[in-house]
C-alpha positions in Angstrom: 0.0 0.0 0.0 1.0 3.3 -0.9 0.4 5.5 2.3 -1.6 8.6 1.2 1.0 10.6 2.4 3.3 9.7 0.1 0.8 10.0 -2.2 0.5 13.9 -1.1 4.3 14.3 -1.1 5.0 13.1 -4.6 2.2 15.5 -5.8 3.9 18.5 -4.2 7.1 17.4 -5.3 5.6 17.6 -8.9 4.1 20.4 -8.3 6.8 22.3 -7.2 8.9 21.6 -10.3 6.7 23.9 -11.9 5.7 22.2 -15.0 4.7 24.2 -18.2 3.0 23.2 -21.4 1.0 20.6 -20.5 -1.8 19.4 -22.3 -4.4 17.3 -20.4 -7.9 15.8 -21.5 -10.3 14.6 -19.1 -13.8 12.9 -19.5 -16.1 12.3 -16.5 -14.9 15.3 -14.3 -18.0 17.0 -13.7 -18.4 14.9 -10.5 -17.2 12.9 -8.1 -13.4 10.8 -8.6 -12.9 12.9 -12.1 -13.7 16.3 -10.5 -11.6 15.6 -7.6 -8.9 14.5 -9.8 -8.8 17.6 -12.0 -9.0 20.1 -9.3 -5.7 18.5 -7.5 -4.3 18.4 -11.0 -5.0 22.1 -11.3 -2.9 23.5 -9.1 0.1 20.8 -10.1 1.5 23.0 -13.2 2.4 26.6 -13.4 0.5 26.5 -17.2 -1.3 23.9 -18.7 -4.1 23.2 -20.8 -7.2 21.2 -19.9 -9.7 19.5 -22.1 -12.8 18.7 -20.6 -15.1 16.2 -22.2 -18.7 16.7 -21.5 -22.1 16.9 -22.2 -23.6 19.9 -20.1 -21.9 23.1 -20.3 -24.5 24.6 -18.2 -23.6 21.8 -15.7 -19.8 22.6 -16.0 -20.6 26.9 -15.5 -20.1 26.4 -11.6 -16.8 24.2 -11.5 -15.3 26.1 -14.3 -15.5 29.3 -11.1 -13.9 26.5 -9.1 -11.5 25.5 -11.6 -10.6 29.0 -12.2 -10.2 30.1 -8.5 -7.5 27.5 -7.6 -5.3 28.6 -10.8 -6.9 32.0 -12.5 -4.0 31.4 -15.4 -4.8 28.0 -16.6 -6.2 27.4 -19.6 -9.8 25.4 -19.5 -11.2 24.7 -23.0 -14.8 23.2 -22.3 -15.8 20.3 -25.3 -19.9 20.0 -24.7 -20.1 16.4 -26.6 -22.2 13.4 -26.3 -18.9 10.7 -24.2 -21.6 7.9 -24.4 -21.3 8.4 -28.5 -18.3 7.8 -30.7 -19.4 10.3 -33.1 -19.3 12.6 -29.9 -15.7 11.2 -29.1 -14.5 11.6 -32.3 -15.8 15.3 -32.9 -14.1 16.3 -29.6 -10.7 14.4 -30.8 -11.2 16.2 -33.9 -11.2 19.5 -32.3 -8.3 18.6 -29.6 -6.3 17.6 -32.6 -6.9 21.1 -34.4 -5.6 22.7 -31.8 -2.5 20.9 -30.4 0.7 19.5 -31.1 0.7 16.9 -28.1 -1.7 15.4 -25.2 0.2 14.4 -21.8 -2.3 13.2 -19.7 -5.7 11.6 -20.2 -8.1 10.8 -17.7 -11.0 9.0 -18.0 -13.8 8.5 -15.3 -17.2 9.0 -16.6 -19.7 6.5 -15.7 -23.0 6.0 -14.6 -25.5 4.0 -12.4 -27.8 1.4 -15.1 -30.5 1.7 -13.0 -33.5 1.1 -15.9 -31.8 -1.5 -17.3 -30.4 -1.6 -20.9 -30.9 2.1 -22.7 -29.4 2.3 -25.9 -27.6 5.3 -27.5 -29.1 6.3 -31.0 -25.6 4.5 -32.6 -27.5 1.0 -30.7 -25.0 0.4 -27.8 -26.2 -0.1 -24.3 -25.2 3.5 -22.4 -23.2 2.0 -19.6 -20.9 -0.4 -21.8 -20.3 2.6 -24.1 -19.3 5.1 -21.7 -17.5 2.2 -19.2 -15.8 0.9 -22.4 -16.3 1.3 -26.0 -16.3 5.7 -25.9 -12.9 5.5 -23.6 -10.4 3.0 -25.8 -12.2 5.1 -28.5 -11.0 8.4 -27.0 -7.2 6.7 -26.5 -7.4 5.4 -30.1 -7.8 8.3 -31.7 -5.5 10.7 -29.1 -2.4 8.1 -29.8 -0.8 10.4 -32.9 -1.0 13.4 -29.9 0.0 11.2 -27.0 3.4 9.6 -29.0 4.4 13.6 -29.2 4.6 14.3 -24.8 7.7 12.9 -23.4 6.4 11.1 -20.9 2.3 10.4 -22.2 -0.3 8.8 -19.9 -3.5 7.6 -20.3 -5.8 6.7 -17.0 -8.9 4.5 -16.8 -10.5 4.8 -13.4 -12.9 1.7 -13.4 -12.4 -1.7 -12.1 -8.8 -2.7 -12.7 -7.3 -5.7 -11.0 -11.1 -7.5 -10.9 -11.1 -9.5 -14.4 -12.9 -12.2 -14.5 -14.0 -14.6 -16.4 -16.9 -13.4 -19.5 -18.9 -14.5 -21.9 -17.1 -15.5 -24.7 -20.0 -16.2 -26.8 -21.7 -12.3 -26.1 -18.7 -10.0 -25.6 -21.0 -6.9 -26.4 -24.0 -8.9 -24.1 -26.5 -8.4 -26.5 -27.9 -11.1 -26.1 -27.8 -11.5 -22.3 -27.5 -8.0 -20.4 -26.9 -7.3 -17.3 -25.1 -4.7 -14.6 -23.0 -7.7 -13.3 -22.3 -8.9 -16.9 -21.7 -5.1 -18.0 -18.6 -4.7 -14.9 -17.1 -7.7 -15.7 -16.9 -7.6 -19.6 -15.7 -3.6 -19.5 -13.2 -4.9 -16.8 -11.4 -7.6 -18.6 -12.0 -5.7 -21.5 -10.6 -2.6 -20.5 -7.4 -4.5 -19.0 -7.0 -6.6 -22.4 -7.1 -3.4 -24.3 -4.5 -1.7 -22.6 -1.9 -4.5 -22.7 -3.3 -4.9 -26.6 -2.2 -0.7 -27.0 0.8 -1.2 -24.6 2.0 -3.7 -26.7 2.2 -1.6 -29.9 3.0 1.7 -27.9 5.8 1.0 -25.9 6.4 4.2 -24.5 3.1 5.0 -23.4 1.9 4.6 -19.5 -1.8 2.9 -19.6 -3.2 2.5 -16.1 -6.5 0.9 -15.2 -6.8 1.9 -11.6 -9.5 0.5 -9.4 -11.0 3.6 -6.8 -12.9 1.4 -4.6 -15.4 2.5 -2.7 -15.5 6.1 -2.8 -17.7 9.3 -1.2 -19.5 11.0 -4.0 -23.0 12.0 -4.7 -23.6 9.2 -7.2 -26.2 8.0 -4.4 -28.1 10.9 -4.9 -28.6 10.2 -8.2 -29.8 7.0 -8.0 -33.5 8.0 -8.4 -35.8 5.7 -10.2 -38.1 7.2 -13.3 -41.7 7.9 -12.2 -42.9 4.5 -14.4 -40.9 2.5 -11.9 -42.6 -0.7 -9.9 -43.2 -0.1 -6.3 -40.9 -3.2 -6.1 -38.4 -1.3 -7.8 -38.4 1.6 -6.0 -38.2 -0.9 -2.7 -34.2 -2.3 -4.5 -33.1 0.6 -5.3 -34.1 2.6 -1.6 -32.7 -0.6 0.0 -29.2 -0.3 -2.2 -29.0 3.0 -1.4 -29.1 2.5 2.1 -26.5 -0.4 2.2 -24.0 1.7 0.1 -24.5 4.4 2.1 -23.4 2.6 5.0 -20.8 1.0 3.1 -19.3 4.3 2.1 -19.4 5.9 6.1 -17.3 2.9 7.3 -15.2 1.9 4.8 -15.0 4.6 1.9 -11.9 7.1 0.7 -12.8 10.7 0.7 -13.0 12.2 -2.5 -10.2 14.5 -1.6 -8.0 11.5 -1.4 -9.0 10.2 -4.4 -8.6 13.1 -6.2 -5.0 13.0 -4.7 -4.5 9.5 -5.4 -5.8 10.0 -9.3 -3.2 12.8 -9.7 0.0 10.6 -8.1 -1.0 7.9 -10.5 -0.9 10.4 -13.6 2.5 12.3 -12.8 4.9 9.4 -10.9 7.6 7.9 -11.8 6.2 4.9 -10.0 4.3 4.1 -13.6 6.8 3.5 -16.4 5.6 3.1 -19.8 3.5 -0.5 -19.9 0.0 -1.7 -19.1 -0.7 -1.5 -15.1 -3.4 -2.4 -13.0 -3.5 0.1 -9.8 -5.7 -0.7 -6.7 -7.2 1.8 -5.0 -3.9 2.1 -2.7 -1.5 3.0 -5.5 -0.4 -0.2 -5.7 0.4 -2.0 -9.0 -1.1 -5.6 -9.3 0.1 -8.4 -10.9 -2.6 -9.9 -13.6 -4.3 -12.1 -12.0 -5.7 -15.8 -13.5 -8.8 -14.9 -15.3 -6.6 -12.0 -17.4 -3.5 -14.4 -17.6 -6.1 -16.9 -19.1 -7.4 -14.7 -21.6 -3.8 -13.5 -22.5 -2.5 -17.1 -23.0 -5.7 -18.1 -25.5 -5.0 -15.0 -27.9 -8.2 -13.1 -26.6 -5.7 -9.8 -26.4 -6.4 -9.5 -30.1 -9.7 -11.3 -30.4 -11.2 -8.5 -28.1 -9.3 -4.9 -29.7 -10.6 -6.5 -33.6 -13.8 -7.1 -31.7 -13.6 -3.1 -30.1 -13.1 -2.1 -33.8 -15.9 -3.7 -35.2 -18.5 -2.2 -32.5 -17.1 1.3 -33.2 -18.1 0.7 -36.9 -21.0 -0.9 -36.1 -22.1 2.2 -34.1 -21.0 4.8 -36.3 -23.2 2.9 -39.4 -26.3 2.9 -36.8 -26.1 6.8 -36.0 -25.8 8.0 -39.6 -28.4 6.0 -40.5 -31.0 7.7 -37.6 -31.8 4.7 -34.7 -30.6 1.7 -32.9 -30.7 -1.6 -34.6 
């Protein structure tokens, strides 16, 4: 375990080397982990530049006033997309790329809570898979040419790393057979795979799949079922709320500590170039038998080609108007 404040000493360390030039892209900091993350990661350079991915400006209006308080010379461009669309990930790459020569750091942490089931995007992929999977390697894929220009490039995934196990092999997308268990476990091995799959054929890039853990945020609050809801329903989801809010008062990080912890694993020289799994201590984990199995059967590949294909499959399905 990484003791947080070593975490906190690295970080000023950094920070007092007064970095300039940086470029960094974030998706999913409006809230919670991500917004924590960028806010430490603020007030780590003496100039930068900072991409943020969303789809709300009018949500983003009161951070940006944080933002802007903790480092009034920083540069904040705001990219109001669609992160649960490729389309919407490749018009914000498109724009990124039109404007800079390199990207340092990215940081990706959007998610959400599936909590009426399987809702499809108009390009037909199921919102949490996109925005836990498919719209991130998506946003790495078409960053690379930007990333293989910083000298020392890094791309973070904060979901689930180091808690592969075993999928379908038969429904990789789960199309056939959804579900929110079936959705962490395919993103997580799948996220893992990818990054040793890009590692492998960019050896001097740093991809990290970090695993938070349980951590303090107001995603609880937003757990709020649609008025169409069952009584029954609403009876799970009061009762989930309740245990994770427990859960989160005994046993769960601060935000402020993740943010901290987000920011260490983005600017250390703990994290050489290479595909890492990263607990929710900082520390780097081994892969562990389901990912070694999938590595030794030649599913590294099998699931990137598969990646691919979805991406074209989705961008077919949106220019054609609705889900198929």
């Amino acid at each position: 375990m990484t003791p947080v404040a070593t975490v906190i000493r690295s970080n000023e360390e950094f920070a007092s080397q007064n970095n300039q030039g940086a470029v960094c892209v974030f998706a999913g900091a409006t809230s919670g982990i991500g917004a924590r993350t960028l806010e430490r990661m603020m007030t780590m350079f003496a100039s930068a530049t900072f991409y943020i991915l969303e789809r709300s400006a009018s949500r983003f209006a009161s951070q940006r006033k944080v933002l802007e308080s903790l480092h009034p010379q920083m540069s904040i461009v705001f990219i109001e997309t669609d992160v649960s669309l490729i389309s919407g990930i490749d018009a914000a790459c498109e724009q990124i790329a039109a404007a800079e020569k390199k990207v340092d750091f990215l940081c990706m942490s959007m998610g959400g809570i599936p909590i009426n089931g399987a809702v499809l995007t108009r390009e037909g992929l199921e919102t949490c898979f996109a925005i836990s999977y498919y719209s991130r390697m998506r946003l790495v894929f078409n960053l690379l040419p930007l990333l293989h220009q910083s000298q020392r490039p890094r791309v973070l995934s904060v979901l689930n790393g180091g808690k592969e196990k075993r999928i379908d092999e038969q429904d990789i997308g789960l199309e056939q057979k959804w579900s929110i268990l079936g959705v962490m476990k395919h993103t997580t091995l799948m996220t893992s795979s990818a990054f040793d799959h890009l590692a492998t054929h960019n050896d001097q890039i740093t991809f990290m799949h970090n695993f938070p853990s349980l951590v303090k945020s107001d995603n609880l609050r937003r757990m709020d079922p649609p008025k169409s809801s069952s009584f029954l329903w609403r009876i799970v989801l009061v009762t989930v709320k309740g245990l994770m809010g427990i859960m989160h008062f005994f046993i769960g990080m601060s935000p402020k500590e993740s943010g901290e912890r987000q920011a260490f694993h983005l600017t250390s020289s703990q994290y050489t170039p290479g595909s890492w799994r990263i607990s929710s201590r900082s520390d780097i984990i081994p892969a562990n038998k389901a990912l070694k199995y999938y590595e030794d059967n030649g599913w590294t590949e099998k699931i990137w080609e598969f990646t691919e294909g979805v991406w074209d499959k989705a961008l077919n399905t949106g220019s054609s108007g609705a889900p198929k």
